[in-house]
KOLMIVEX-538362 format. One record per residue (C-alpha): x, y, z; residue in one letter. Coordinates in steps of 0.25 Angstrom, whole numbers, always signed. Layout:
BEGIN
+-------+-------+-------+------+
!  east ! north !    up ! rest !
+-------+-------+-------+------+
!     X !     Y !     Z !    a !
...
+-------+-------+-------+------+
# end
This chain:
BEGIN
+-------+-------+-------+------+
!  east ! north !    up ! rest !
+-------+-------+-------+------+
!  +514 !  +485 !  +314 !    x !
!  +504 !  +492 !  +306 !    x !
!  +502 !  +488 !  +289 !    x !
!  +509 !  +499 !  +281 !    x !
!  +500 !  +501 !  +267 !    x !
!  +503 !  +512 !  +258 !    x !
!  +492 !  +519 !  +250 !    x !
!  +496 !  +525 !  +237 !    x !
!  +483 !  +533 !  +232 !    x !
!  +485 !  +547 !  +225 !    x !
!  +474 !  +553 !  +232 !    x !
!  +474 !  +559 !  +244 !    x !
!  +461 !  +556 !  +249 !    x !
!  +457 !  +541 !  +245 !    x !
!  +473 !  +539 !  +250 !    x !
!  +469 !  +545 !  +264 !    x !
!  +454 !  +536 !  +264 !    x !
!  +461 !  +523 !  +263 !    x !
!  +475 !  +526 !  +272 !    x !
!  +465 !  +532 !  +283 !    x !
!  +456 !  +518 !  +282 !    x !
!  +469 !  +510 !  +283 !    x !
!  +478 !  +517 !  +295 !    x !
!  +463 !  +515 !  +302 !    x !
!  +464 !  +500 !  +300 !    x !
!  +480 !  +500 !  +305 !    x !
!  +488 !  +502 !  +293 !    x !
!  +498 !  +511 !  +292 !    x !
!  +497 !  +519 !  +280 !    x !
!  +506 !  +527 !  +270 !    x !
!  +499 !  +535 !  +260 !    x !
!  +504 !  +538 !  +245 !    x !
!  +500 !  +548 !  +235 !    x !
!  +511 !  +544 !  +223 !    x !
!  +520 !  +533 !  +220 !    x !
!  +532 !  +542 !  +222 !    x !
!  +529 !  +544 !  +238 !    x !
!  +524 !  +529 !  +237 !    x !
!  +536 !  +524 !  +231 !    x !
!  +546 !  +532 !  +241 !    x !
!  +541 !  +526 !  +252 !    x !
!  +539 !  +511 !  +246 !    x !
!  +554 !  +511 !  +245 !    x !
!  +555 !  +514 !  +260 !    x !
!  +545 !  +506 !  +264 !    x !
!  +535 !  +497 !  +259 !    x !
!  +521 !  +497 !  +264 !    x !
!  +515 !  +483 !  +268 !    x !
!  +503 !  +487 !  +257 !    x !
!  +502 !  +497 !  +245 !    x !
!  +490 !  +502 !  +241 !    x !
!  +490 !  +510 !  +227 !    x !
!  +483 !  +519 !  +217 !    x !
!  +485 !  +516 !  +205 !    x !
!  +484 !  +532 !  +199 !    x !
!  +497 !  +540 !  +207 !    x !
!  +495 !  +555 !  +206 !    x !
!  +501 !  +556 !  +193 !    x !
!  +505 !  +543 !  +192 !    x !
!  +492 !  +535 !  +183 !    x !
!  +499 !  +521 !  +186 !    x !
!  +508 !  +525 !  +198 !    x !
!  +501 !  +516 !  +207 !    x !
!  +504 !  +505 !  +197 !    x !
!  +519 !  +508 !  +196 !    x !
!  +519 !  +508 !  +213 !    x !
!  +514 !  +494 !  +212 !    x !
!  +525 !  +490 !  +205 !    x !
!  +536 !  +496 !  +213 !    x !
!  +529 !  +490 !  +226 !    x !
!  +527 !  +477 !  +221 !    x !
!  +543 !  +478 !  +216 !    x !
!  +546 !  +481 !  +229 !    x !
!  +538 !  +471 !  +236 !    x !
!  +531 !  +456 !  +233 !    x !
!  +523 !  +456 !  +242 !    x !
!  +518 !  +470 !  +248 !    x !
!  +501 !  +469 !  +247 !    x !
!  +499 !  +481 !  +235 !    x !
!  +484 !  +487 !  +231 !    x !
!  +480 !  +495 !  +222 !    x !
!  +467 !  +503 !  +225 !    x !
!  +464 !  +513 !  +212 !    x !
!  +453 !  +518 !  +206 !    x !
!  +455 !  +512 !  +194 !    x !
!  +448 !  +500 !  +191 !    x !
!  +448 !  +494 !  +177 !    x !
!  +454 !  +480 !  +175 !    x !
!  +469 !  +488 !  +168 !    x !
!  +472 !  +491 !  +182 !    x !
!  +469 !  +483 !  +189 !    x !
!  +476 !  +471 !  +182 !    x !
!  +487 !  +481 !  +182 !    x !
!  +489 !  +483 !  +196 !    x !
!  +488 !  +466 !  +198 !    x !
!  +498 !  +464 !  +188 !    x !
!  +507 !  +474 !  +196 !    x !
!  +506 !  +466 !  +209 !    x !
!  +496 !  +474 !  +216 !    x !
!  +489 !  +464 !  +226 !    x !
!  +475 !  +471 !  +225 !    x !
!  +468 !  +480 !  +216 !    x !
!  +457 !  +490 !  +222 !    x !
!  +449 !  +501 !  +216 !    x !
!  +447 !  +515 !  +224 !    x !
!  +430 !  +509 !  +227 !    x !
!  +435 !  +498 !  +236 !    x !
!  +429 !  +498 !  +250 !    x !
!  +439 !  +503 !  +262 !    x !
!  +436 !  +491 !  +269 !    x !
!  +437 !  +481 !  +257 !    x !
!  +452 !  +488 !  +254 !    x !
!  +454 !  +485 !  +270 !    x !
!  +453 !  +472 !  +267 !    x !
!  +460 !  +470 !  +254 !    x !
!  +472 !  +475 !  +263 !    x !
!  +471 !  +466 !  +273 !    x !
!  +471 !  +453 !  +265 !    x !
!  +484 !  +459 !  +260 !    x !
!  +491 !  +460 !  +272 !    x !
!  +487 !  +447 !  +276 !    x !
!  +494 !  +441 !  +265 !    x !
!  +504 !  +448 !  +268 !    x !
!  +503 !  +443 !  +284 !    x !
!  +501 !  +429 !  +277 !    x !
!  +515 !  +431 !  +269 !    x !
!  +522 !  +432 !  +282 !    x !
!  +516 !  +421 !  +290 !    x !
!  +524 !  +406 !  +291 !    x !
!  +520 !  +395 !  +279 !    x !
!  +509 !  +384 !  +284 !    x !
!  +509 !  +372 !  +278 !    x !
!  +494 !  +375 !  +278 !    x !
!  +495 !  +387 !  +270 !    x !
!  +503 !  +380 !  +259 !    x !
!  +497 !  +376 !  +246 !    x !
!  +507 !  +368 !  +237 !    x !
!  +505 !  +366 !  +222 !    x !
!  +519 !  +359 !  +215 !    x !
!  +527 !  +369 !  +215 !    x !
!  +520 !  +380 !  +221 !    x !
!  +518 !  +383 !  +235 !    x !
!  +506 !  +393 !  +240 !    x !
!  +506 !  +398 !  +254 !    x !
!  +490 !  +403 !  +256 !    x !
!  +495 !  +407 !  +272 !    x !
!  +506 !  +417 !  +266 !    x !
!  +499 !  +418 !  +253 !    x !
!  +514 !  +414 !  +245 !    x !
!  +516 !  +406 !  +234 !    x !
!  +528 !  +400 !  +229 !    x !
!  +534 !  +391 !  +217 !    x !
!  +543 !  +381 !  +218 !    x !
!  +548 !  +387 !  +231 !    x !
!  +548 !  +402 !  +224 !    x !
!  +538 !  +413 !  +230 !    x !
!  +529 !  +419 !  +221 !    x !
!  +525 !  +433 !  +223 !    x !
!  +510 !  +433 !  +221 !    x !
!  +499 !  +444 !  +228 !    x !
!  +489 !  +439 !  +235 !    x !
!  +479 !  +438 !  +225 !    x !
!  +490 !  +430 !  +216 !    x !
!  +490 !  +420 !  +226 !    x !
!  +476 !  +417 !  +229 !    x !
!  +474 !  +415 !  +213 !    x !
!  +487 !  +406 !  +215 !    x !
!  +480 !  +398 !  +226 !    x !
!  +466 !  +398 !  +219 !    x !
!  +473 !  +392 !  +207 !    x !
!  +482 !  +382 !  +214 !    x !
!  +471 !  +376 !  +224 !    x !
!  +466 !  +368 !  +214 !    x !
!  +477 !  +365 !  +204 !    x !
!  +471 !  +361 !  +189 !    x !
!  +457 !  +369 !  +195 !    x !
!  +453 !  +381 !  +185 !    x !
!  +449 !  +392 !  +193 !    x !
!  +442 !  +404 !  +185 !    x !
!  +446 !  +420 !  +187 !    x !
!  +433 !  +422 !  +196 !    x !
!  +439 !  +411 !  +205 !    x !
!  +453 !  +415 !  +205 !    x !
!  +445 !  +431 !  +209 !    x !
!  +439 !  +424 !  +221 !    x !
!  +450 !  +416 !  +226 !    x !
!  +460 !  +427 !  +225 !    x !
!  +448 !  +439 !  +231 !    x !
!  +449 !  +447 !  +220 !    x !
!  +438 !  +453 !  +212 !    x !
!  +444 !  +455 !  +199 !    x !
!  +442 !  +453 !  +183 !    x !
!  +447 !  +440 !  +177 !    x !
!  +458 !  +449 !  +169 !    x !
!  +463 !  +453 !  +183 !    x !
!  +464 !  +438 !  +186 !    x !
!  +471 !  +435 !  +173 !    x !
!  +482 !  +446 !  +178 !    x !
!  +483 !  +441 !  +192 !    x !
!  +487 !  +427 !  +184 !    x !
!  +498 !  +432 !  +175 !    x !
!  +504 !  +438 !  +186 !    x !
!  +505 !  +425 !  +194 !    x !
!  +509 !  +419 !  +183 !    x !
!  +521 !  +427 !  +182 !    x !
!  +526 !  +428 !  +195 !    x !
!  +523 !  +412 !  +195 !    x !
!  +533 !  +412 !  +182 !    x !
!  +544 !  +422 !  +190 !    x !
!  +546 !  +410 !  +200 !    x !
!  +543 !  +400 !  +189 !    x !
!  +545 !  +404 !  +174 !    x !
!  +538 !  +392 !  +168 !    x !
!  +526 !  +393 !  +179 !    x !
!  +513 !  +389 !  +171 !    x !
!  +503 !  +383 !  +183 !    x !
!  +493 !  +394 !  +182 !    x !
!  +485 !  +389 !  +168 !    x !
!  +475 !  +397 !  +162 !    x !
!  +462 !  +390 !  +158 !    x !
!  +456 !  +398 !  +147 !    x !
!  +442 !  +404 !  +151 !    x !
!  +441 !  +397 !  +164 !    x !
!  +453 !  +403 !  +172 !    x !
!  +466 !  +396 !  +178 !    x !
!  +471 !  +386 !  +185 !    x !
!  +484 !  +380 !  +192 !    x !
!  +490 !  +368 !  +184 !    x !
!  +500 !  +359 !  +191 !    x !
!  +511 !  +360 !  +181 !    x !
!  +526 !  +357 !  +188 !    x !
!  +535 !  +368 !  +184 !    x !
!  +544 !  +362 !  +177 !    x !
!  +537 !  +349 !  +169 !    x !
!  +528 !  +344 !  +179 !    x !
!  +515 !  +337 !  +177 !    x !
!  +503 !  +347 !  +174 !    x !
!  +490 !  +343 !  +181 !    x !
!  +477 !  +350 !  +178 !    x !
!  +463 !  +347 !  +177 !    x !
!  +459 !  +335 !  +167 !    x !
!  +473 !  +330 !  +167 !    x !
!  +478 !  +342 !  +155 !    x !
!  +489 !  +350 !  +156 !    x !
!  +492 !  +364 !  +156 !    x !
!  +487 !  +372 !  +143 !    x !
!  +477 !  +359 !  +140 !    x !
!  +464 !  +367 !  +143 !    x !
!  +460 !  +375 !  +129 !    x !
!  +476 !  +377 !  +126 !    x !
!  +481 !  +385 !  +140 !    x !
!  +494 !  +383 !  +139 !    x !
!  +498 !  +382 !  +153 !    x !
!  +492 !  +396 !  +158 !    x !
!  +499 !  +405 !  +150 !    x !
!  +488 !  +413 !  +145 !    x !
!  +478 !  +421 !  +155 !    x !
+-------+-------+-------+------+
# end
């Protein structure tokens, strides 16, 4: 069965460019010029991948608004936002909504071709049987690199697929600072440190939705982050030199960005 992936794009014409390029490919398409007409067939049906403007017809910020609902409505469903604007604002914004990807309008066809594919095969991955394998096991957190799932303490955590590669990248070497530029290239994306600094408050907080007193991910000032080996709950803290969390130039645990 073909993929379903929505475009929601306000003008005709670019809307047109990429639905032709994608039934070509074997999608099949549904194409929005609003919200509203997005939004009343989202409640009918979702697609299996949204792409969205950010700018709706007379809606500045409606593509940001339709995130929201989407990702309210689903965990899981593989959202991009291809737009034309470009400055750090934005795109932050639409990270900190749950979008998996952040495009601007001058991305090549065949480069947008493939930021959809390696969406769909997380989402193939999601539903594939655990391998012992695939699993990566740190105390009380469990990642899954097969299905790309995490969980803590037996509890899913609902992370995109660029939250989970920062995840892995930290949590391959526990104690190991990795910088924002490390962090960019382990999760392929090409973005500014302040967008990395996002990425990492949100997974702090849907860490701290499972777990409210989640504090593993430990800023280190200047140099980037790291994952520490506290135990939830009192355990011991492990790190680099034998210190603990917040010992390095008055940290304090990871609570600052």
């Amino acid at each position: 069965m073909a993929r379903r992936i929505a475009i929601v794009e306000d003008e005709a014409a670019i809307r047109e460019n990429y639905a032709d390029v994608l039934r070509k490919q074997g999608y099949e398409v549904q194409t929005f010029a609003n919200r509203r007409d997005a939004m009343r067939a989202f409640d009918l049906r979702l697609p299996n991948l949204a792409i969205i403007d950010i700018g709706l017809e007379n809606e500045i910020d409606g593509g940001f608004a339709l995130c929201q609902s989407l990702r309210s409505m689903s965990e899981t469903l593989p959202i991009i936002f291809l737009t034309a604007r470009d400055n750090d604002f934005d795109t932050v914004s639409g990270l900190r909504m749950g979008a998996d990807d952040y495009l601007t309008k001058d991305i090549s066809l065949p480069h947008l071709s493939a930021r959809i594919a390696a969406l769909f095969r997380r989402q193939d991955a999601l539903n594939q049987p655990t391998s012992p394998e695939n699993l990566l096991q740190r105390e009380k957190l469990v990642l899954d690199i097969g299905r790309l799932t995490i969980q803590w303490d037996g509890q899913a955590v609902p992370l995109t697929v660029t939250e989970f590669w920062m995840v892995h990248a930290l949590v391959k070497f526990p104690g190991h600072v990795k910088s924002r530029q490390v962090l960019m290239q382990e999760s392929k994306i090409f973005v500014d440190g302040s967008t990395i600094t996002s990425h990492v408050k949100r997974i702090r907080k849907k860490f701290m939705q499972v777990a409210p007193e989640f504090d593993c991910i430990e800023t280190v000032y200047g140099m980037g982050y790291r994952w520490n080996t506290q135990m939830i709950g009192g355990g011991d803290v492990v790190m680099d030199g034998g210190h603990g969390a917040g010992s390095d130039g008055g940290d304090g645990g990871g609570g600052g960005d």
